[in-house]
C-alpha positions in Angstrom: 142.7 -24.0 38.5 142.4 -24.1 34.8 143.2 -27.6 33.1 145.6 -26.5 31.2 147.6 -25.0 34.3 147.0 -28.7 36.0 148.4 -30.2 32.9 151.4 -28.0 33.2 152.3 -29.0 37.0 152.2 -32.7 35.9 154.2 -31.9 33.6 156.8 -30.1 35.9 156.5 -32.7 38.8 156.9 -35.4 36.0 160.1 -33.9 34.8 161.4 -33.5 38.5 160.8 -37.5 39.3 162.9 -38.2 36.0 165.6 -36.3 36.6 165.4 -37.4 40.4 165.6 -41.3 39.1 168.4 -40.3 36.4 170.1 -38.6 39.4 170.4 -41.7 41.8 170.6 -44.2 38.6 174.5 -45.8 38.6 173.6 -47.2 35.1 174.3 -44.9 32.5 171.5 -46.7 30.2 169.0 -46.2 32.7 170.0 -42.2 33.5 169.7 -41.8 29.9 166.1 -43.2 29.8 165.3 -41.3 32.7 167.1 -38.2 31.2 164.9 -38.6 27.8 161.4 -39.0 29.6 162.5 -36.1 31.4 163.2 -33.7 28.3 160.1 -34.6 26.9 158.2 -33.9 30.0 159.4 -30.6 29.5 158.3 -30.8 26.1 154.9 -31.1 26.9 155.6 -27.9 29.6 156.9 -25.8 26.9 153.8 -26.9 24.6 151.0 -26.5 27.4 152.9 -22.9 28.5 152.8 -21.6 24.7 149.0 -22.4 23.8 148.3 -21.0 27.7 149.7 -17.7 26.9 148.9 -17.5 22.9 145.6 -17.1 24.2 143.6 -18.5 21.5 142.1 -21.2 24.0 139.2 -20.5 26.3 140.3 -20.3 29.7 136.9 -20.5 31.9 137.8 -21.8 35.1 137.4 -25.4 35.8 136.4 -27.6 39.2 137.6 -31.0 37.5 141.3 -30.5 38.6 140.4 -30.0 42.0 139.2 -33.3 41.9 142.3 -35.0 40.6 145.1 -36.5 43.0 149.1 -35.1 42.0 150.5 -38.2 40.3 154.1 -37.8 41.2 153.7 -37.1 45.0 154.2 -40.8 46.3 157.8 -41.3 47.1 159.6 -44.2 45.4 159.8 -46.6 48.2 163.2 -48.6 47.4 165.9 -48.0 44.9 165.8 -51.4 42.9 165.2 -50.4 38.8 162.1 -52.8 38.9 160.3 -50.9 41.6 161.3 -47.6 40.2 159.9 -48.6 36.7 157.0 -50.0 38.3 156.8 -46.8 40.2 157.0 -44.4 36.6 154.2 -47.0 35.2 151.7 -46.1 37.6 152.4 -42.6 37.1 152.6 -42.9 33.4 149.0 -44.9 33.7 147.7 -41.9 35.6 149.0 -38.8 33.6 146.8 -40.9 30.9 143.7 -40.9 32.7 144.2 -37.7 33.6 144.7 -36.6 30.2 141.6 -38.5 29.0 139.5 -37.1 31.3 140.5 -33.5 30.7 140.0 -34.1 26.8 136.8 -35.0 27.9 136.2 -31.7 30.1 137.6 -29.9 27.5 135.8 -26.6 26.9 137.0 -26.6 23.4 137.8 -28.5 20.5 141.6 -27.2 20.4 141.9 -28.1 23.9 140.9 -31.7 23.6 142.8 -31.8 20.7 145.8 -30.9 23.0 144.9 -33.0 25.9 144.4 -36.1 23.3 147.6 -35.6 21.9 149.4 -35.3 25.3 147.7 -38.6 26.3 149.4 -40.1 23.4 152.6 -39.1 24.1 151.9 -40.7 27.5 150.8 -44.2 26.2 154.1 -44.0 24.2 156.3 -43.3 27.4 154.1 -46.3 29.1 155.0 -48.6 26.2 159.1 -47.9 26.8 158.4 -48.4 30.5 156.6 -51.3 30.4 159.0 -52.8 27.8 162.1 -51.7 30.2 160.0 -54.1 32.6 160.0 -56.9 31.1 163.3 -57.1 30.1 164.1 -56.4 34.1 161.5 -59.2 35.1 162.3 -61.7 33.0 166.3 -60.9 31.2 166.5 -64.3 29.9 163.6 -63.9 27.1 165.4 -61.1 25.9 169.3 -62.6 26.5 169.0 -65.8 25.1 173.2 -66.3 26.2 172.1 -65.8 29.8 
């Protein structure tokens, strides 16, 4: 499988655990949330889709995604928000190891450059998660009337 095929699934089975979590989420803060990491998930779809069929980027085949594990296959094992967000960190931490790596593999220079931005856009979803976090570990450092 090409990278940038690999980098598309991600992207699709990202978008399905978002919209899963934003389906089963009573808060209507927390859907939203789910709802946004979800659009851009599809962002990144749409994106990886349009340089795949432009066909400017070289499309040998590639071994090193037939080495890397599917990030949103483990099933979120209770329905609290903390382990859910704990849950979407991991899988955040992943997609950016797996986008690092692929950068790295990259049989181009426009590739990487893709792959590099997408691993961006993944430390930025990490940040909001891990922020969401802390204000569900520890309310009182962000409420000071609690």
């Amino acid at each position: 499988m090409h990278p940038l095929d690999y980098a598309m699934e991600v992207e699709l089975q990202g978008k399905e655990f978002y919209l899963k979590q934003a389906s089963v989420t009573e808060d209507s803060a927390f859907r939203e949330i789910f709802e946004g990491l979800a659009k851009d998930e599809e962002k990144h779809y749409q994106l990886l889709k349009q340089i795949r069929d432009s066909g400017v980027y070289d499309f040998r085949e590639s071994r090193v995604t037939d080495r890397v594990e599917t990030i949103f296959d483990a099933p979120v094992n209770s329905s609290s928000y903390i382990a859910i967000y704990q849950q979407a960190l991991e899988f955040e931490e992943k997609a950016i190891d797996l986008f690092g790596e692929l950068a790295r593999k990259a049989t181009s220079q426009q590739e990487r450059d893709v792959f590099l931005m997408l691993e961006r856009e993944e430390e930025g979803h990490k940040a909001l998660l891990w922020r969401i976090l802390q204000l569900l570990q520890r309310p009182e450092e962000y409420y000071s009337n609690l």
